[in-house]
C-alpha positions as CSV (number, residue, x, y, z in Angstrom):
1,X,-85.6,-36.3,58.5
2,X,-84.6,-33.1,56.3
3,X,-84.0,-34.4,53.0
4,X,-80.1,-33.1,51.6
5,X,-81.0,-30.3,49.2
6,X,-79.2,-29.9,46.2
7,X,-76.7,-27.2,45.6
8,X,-76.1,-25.8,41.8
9,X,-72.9,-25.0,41.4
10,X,-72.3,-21.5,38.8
11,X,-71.1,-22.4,35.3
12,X,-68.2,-20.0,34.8
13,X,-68.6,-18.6,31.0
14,X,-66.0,-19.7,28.5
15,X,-63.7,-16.6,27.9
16,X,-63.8,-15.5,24.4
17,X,-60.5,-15.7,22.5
18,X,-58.1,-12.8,21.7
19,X,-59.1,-10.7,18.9
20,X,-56.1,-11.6,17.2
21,X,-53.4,-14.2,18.3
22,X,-49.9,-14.9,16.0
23,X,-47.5,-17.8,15.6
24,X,-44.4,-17.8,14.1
25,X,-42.4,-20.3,12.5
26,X,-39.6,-20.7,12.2
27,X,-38.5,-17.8,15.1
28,X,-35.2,-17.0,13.4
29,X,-34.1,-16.4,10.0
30,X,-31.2,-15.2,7.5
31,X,-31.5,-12.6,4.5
32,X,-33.3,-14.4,1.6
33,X,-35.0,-16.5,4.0
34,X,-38.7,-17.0,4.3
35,X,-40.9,-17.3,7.2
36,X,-44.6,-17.9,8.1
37,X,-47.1,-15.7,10.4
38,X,-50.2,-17.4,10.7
39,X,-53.2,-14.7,12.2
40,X,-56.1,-15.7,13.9
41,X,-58.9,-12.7,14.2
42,X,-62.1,-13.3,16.1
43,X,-64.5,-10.9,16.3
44,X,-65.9,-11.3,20.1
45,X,-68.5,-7.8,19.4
46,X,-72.0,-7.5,19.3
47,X,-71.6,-6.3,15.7
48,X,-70.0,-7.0,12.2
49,X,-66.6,-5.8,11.8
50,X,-67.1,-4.1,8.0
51,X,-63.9,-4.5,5.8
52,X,-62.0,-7.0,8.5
53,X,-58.2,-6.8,8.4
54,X,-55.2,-8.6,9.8
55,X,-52.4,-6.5,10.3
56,X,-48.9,-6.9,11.6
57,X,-46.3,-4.3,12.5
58,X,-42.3,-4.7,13.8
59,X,-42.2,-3.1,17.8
60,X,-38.5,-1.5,16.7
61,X,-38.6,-1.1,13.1
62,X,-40.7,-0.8,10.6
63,X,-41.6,-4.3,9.5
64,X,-42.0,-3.6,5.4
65,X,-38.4,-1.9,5.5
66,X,-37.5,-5.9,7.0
67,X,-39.6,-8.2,5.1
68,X,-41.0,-8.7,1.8
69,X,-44.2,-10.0,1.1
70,X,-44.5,-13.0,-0.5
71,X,-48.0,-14.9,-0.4
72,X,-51.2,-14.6,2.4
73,X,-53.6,-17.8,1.5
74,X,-56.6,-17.1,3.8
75,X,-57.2,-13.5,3.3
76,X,-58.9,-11.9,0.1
77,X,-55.7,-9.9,-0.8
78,X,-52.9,-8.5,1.3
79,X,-50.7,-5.6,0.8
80,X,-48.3,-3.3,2.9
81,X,-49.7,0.2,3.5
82,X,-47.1,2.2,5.3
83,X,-45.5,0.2,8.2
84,X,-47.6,-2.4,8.1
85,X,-48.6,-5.7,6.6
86,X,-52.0,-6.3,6.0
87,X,-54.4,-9.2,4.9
88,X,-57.8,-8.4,4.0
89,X,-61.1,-10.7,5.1
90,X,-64.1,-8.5,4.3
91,X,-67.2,-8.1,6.9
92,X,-66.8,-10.3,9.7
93,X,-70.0,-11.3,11.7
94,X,-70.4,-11.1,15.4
95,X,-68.4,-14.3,17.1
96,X,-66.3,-15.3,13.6
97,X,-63.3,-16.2,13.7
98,X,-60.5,-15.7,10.1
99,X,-57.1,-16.8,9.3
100,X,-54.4,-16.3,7.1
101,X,-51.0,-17.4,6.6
102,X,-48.4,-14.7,5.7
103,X,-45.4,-15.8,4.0
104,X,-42.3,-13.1,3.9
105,X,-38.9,-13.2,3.2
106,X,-35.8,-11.6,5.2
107,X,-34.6,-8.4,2.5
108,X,-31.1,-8.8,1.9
109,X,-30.5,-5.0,3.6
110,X,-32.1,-6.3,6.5
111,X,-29.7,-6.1,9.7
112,X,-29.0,-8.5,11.9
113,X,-31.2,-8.3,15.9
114,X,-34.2,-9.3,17.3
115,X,-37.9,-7.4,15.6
116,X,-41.0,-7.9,18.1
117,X,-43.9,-8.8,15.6
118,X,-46.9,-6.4,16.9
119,X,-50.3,-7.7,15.6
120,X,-54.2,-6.4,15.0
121,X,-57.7,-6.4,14.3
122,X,-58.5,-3.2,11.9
123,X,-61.9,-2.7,10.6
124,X,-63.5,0.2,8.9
125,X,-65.9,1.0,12.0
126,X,-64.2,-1.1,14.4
127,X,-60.3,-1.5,15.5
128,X,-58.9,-4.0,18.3
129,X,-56.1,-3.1,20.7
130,X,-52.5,-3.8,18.9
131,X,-50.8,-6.6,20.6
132,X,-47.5,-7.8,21.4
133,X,-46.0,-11.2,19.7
134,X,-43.2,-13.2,19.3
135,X,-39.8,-12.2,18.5
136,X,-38.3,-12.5,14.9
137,X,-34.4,-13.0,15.4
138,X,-32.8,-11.9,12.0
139,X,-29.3,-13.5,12.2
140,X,-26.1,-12.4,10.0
141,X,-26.1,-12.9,6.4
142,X,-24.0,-16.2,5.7
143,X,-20.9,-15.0,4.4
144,X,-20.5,-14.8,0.3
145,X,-17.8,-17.2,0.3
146,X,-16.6,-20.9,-0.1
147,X,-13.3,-22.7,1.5
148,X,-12.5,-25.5,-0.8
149,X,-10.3,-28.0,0.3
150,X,-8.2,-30.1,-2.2
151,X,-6.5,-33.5,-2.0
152,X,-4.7,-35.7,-4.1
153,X,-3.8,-39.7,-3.8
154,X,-2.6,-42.2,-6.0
155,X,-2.4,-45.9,-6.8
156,X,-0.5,-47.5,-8.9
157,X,-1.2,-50.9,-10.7
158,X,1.2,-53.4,-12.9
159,X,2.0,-55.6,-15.4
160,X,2.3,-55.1,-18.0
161,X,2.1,-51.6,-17.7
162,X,2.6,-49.7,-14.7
163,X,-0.9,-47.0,-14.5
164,X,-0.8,-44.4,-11.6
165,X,-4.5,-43.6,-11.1
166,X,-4.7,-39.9,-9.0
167,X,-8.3,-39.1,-7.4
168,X,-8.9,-35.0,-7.1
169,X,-11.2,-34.7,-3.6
170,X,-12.9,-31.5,-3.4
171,X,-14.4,-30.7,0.0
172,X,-16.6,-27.5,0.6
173,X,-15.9,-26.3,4.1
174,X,-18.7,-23.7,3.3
175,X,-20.3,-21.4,4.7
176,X,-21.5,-20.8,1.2
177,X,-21.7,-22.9,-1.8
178,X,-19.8,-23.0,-4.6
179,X,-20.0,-22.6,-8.4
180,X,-17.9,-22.9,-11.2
181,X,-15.0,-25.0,-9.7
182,X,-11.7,-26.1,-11.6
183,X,-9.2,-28.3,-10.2
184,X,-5.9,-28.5,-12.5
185,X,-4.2,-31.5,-12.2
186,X,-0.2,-31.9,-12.9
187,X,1.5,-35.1,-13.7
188,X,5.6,-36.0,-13.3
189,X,7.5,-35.9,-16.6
190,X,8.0,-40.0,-17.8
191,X,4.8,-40.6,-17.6
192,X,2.4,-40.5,-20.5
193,X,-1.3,-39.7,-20.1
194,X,-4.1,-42.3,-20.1
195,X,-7.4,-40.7,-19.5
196,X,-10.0,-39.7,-17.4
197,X,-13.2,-40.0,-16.2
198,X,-14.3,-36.4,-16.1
199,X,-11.1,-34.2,-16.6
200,X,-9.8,-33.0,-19.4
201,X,-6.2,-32.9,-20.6
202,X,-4.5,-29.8,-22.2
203,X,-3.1,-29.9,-25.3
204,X,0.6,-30.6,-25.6
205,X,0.7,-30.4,-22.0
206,X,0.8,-32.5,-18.3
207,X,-2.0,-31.0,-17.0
208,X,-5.8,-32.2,-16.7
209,X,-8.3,-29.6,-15.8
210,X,-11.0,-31.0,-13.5
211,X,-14.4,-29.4,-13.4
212,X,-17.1,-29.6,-11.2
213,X,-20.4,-27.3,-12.1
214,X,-21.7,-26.7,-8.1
215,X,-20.6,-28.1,-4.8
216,X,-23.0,-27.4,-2.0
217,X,-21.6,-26.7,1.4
218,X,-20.2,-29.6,3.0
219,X,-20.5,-31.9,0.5
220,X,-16.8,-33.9,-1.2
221,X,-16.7,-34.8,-4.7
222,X,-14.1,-36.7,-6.4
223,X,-12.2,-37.0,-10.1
224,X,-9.7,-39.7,-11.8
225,X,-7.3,-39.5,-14.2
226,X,-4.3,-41.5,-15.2
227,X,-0.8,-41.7,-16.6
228,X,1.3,-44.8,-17.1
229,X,4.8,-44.8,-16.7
230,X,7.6,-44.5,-19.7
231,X,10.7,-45.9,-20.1
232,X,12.2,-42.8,-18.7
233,X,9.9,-43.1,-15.4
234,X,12.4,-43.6,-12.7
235,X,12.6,-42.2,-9.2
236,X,10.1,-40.0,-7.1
237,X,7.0,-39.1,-9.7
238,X,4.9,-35.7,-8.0
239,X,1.8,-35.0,-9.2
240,X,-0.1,-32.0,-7.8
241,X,-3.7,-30.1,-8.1
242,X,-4.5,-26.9,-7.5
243,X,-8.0,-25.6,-7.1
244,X,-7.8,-22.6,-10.2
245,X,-11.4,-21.2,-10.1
246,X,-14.8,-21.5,-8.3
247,X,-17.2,-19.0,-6.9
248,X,-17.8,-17.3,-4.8
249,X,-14.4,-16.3,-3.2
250,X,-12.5,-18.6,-1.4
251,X,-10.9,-17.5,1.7
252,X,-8.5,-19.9,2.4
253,X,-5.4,-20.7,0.3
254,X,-3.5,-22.7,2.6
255,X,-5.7,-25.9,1.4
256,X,-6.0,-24.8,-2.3
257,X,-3.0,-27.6,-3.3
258,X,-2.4,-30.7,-2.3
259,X,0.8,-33.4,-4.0
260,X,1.4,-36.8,-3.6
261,X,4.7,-38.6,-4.6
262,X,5.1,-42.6,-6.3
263,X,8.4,-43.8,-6.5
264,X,9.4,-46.2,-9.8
265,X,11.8,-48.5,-9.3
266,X,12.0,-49.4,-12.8
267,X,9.7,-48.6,-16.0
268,X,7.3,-51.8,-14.4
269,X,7.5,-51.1,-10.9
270,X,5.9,-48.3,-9.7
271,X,5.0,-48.0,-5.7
272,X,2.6,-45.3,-4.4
């Protein structure tokens, strides 16, 4: 009987990795934003690399006319020399392997389209082929503006002195947000004013100013203020607000004022 021989089977060798590789994150981004690049170099030569560099470049543009530069933890230091980005390692040994992290923000000039990130390994006696990456998509600049939307409602309470209480709702519609807002508030004649809880009253007048220091996008805020009813308070009472202020610009009037109407059937009875 022949005895069944055994047959070694090659090893394949494991391929080396690139000599630089990039990820991006997050793959679109607005003006003032800030992204990450996170390099990997390896060095898969039979020698040192002397004064190892990662570098990254825009395919289209220029990427330093794009991006600032705003932190690289891995690398020694990092700069931008000419179109490029560039975060320094020192001498990297035959088969070792660097990262860093680059952190950049979208310039405000920078136009809206898609930038392919190129990428490389530059030494002083050595450079690697420069290689393609992901895309960057710089989207449009959120418009510098703020549609604030204001309503107005009422309630009325009794005995033994009828109160109307009117709530001022704000509602940023966006994009943006908004600063600096001021809601002025007009009650009906008859009715004499009894407070608030964050509005102030003018002088010798029947109006309330309403403030409201910042009002992200999308979010509703709210204000009170009161009045009760006179002796003279008979009929439909129409109070009103009107948004008077806030930044930045607001591009919609049509829901800059809002009214609501009680009706008092006597000095006592007020219905809202």
């Amino acid at each position: 009987m022949v005895g069944a021989g055994l047959v070694a089977i090659p090893q394949l060798a494991a391929a080396a990795p690139p000599s630089s590789v990039i990820e991006l994150s997050p793959t679109a981004a607005r003006p003032g934003d800030t992204f990450t690049v996170t390099q990997t170099l390896h060095n898969d030569r039979a020698f040192t690399v002397t004064g190892a560099k990662a570098g990254l470049y825009g395919k289209e543009s220029p990427l330093p006319g794009l991006v600032d530069l705003v932190s690289c933890p891995g690398a020694f230091a990092c700069d931008i020399l000419g179109g490029s980005i560039r975060g320094g390692f020192g001498d990297m040994a035959s088969g070792e392997t660097r990262t860093v992290v680059f952190t950049l923000r979208v310039k405000d000039t920078a136009p809206a389209g898609p930038i392919t990130l190129q990428h490389q390994f530059i030494g002083e006696n050595y450079a690697f082929e420069t290689l393609d990456g992901p895309v960057l998509t710089i989207l449009p600049a959120v418009p510098d503006e703020a549609d604030l939307a204001v309503s107005l409602a009422a309630s009325a309470r009794g005995l033994p002195v009828s109160r109307i209480t009117y709530t001022v709702t704000v509602k940023n519609n966006g994009p943006g947000d908004a600063t600096g807002l001021r809601v002025t508030g007009t009650y009906p004649a008859g009715l004499v004013y009894a407070g608030s809880s964050n509005c102030a009253r003018v002088a010798g007048t029947r109006t309330v100013n309403c403030d409201f220091p910042a009002l992200a996008s999308g979010a509703t805020t709210t204000s009170t203020f009161a009045a009760d009813a006179g002796l003279l308070a008979l009929g439909s009472l129409t109070a009103t607000a009107n948004r008077t202020a806030s930044a930045p610009a607001d591009p919609n009037a049509a829901n800059d004022q809002a009214s609501t109407t009680c009706r008092a059937l006597t000095s006592l009875i007020v219905r809202c």
